[in-house]
mmCIF file of the C-alpha atoms, coordinates in Angstrom:
data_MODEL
# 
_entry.id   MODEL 
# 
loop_
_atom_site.group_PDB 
_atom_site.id 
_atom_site.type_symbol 
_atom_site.label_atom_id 
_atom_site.label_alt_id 
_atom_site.label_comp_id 
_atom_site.label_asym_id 
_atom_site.label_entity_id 
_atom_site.label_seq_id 
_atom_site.pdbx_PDB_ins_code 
_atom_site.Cartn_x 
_atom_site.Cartn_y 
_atom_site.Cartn_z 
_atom_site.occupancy 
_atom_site.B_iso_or_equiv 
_atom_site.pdbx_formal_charge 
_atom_site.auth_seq_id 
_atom_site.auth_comp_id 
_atom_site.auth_asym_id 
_atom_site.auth_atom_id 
_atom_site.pdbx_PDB_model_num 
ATOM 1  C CA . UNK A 1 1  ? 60.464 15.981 -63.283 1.00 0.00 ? 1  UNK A CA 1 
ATOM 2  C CA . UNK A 1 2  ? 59.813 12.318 -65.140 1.00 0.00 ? 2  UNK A CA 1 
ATOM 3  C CA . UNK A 1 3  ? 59.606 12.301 -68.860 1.00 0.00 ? 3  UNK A CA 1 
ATOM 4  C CA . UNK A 1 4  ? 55.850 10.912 -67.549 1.00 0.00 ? 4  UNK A CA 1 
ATOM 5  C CA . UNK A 1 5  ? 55.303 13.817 -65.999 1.00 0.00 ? 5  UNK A CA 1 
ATOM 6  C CA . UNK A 1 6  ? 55.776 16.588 -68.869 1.00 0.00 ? 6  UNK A CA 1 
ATOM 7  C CA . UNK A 1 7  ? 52.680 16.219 -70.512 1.00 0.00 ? 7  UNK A CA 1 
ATOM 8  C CA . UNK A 1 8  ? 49.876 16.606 -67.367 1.00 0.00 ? 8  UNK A CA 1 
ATOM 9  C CA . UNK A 1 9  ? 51.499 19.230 -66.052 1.00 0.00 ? 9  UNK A CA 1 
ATOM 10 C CA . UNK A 1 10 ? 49.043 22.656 -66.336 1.00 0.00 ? 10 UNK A CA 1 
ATOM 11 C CA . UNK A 1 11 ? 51.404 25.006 -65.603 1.00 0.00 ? 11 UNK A CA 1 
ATOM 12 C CA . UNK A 1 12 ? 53.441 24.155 -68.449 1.00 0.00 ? 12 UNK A CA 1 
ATOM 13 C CA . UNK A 1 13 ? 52.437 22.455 -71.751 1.00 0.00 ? 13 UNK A CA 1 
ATOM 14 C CA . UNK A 1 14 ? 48.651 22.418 -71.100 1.00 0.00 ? 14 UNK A CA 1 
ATOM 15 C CA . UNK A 1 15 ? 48.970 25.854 -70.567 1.00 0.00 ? 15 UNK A CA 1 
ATOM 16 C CA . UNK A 1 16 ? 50.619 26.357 -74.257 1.00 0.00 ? 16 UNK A CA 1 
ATOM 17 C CA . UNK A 1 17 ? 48.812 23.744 -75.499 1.00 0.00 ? 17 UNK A CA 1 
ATOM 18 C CA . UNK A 1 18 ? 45.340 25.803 -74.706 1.00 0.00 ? 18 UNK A CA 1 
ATOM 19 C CA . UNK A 1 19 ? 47.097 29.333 -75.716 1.00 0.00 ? 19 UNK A CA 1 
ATOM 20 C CA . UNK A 1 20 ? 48.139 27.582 -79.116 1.00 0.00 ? 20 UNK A CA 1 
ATOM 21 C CA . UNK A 1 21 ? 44.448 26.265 -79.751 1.00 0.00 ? 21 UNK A CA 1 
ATOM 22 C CA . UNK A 1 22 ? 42.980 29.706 -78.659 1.00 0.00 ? 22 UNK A CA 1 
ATOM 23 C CA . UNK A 1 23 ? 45.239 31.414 -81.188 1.00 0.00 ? 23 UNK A CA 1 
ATOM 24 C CA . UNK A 1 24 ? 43.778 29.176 -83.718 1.00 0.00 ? 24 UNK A CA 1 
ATOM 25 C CA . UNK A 1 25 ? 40.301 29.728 -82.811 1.00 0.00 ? 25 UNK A CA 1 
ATOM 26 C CA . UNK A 1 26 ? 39.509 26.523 -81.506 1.00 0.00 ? 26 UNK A CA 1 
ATOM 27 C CA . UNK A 1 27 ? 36.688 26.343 -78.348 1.00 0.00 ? 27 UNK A CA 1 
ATOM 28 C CA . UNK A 1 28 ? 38.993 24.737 -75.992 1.00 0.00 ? 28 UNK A CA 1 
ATOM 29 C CA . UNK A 1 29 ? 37.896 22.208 -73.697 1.00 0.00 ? 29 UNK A CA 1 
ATOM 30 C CA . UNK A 1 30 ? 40.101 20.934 -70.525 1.00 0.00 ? 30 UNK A CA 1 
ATOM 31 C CA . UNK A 1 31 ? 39.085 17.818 -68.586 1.00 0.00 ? 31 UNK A CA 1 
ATOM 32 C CA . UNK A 1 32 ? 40.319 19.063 -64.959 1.00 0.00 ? 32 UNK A CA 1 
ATOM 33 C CA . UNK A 1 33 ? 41.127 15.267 -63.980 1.00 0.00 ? 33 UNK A CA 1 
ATOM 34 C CA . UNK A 1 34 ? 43.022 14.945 -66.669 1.00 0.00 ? 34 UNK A CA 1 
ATOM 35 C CA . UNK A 1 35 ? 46.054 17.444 -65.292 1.00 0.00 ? 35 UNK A CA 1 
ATOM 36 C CA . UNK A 1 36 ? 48.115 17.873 -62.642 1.00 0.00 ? 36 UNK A CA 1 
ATOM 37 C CA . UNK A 1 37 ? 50.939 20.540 -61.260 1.00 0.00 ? 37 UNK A CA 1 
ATOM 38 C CA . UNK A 1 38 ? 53.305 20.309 -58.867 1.00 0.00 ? 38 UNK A CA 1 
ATOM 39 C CA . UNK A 1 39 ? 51.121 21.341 -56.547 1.00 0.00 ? 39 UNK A CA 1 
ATOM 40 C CA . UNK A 1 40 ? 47.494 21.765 -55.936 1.00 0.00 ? 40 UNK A CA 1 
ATOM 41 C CA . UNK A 1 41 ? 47.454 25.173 -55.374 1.00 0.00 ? 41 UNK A CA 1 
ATOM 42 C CA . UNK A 1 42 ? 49.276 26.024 -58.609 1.00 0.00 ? 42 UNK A CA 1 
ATOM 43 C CA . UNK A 1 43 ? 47.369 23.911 -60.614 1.00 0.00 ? 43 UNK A CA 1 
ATOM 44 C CA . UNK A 1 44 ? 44.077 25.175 -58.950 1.00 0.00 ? 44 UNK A CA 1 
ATOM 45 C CA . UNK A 1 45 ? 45.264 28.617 -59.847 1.00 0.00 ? 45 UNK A CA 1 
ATOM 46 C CA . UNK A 1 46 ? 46.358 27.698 -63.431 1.00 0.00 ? 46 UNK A CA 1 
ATOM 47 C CA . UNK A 1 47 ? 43.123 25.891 -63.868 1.00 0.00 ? 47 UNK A CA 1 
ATOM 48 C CA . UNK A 1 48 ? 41.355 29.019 -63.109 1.00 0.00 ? 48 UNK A CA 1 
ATOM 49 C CA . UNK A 1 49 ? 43.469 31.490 -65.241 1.00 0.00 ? 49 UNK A CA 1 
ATOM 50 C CA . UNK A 1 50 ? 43.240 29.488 -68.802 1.00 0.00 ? 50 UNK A CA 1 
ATOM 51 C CA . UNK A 1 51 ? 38.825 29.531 -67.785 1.00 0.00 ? 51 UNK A CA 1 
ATOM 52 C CA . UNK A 1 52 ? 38.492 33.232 -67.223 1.00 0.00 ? 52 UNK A CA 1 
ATOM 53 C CA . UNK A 1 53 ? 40.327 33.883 -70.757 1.00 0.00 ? 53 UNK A CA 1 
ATOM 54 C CA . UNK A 1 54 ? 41.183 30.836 -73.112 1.00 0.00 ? 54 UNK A CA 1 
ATOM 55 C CA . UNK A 1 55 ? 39.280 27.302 -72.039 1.00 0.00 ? 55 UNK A CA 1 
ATOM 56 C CA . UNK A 1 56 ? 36.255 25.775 -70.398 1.00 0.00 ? 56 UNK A CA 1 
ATOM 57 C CA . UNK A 1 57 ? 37.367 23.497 -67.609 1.00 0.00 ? 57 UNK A CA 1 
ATOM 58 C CA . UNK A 1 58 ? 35.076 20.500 -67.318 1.00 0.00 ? 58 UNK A CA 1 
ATOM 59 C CA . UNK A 1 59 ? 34.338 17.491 -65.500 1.00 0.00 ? 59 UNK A CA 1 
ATOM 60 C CA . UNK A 1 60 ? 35.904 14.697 -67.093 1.00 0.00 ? 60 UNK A CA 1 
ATOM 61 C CA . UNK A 1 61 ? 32.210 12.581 -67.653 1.00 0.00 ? 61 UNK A CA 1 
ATOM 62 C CA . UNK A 1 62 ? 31.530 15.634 -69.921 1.00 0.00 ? 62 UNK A CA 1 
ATOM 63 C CA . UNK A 1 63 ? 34.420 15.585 -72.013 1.00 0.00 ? 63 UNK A CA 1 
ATOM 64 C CA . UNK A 1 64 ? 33.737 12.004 -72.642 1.00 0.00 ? 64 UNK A CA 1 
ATOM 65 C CA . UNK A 1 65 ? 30.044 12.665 -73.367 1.00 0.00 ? 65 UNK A CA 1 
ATOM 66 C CA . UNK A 1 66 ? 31.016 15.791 -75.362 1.00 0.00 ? 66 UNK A CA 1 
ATOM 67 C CA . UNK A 1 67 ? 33.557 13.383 -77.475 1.00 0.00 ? 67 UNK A CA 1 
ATOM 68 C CA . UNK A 1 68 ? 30.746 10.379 -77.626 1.00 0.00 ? 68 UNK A CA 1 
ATOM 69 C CA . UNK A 1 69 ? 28.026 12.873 -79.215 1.00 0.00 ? 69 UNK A CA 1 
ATOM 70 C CA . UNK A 1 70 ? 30.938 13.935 -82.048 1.00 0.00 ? 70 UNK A CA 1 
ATOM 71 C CA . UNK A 1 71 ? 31.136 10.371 -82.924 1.00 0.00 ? 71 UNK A CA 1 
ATOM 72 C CA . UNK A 1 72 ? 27.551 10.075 -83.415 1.00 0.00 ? 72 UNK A CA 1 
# 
């Protein structure tokens, strides 16, 4: 795996990434284009574990209109 690679990848530091923020209390939001696996059907299956318990997995156009209304 490229150093590149290590932050994208769902199955790994996403993953704790969104555990860490749930722990916290945060409302965690995860931009599905923004991610990537190994391979699609782990990170479809990834993807869909961390939304039934920890995150909401959006469309990237509503992360960035989510972000644009917090900066209003």
């Amino acid at each position: 795996m490229a150093p590149a690679e290590a932050p994208f990848r769902a199955g790994g530091c996403v993953r704790a990434t969104v555990l860490d923020g749930f722990q916290y209390g945060y409302h965690v939001l995860i931009p599905h284009q923004c991610v990537a696996d190994r391979s699609l059907i782990s990170h479809q299956v990834t993807l869909f574990g961390l939304h039934a318990k920890y995150a909401d997995v959006i469309d990237d156009q509503e992360a960035l209109e989510y972000l644009a209304g917090c900066a209003a």
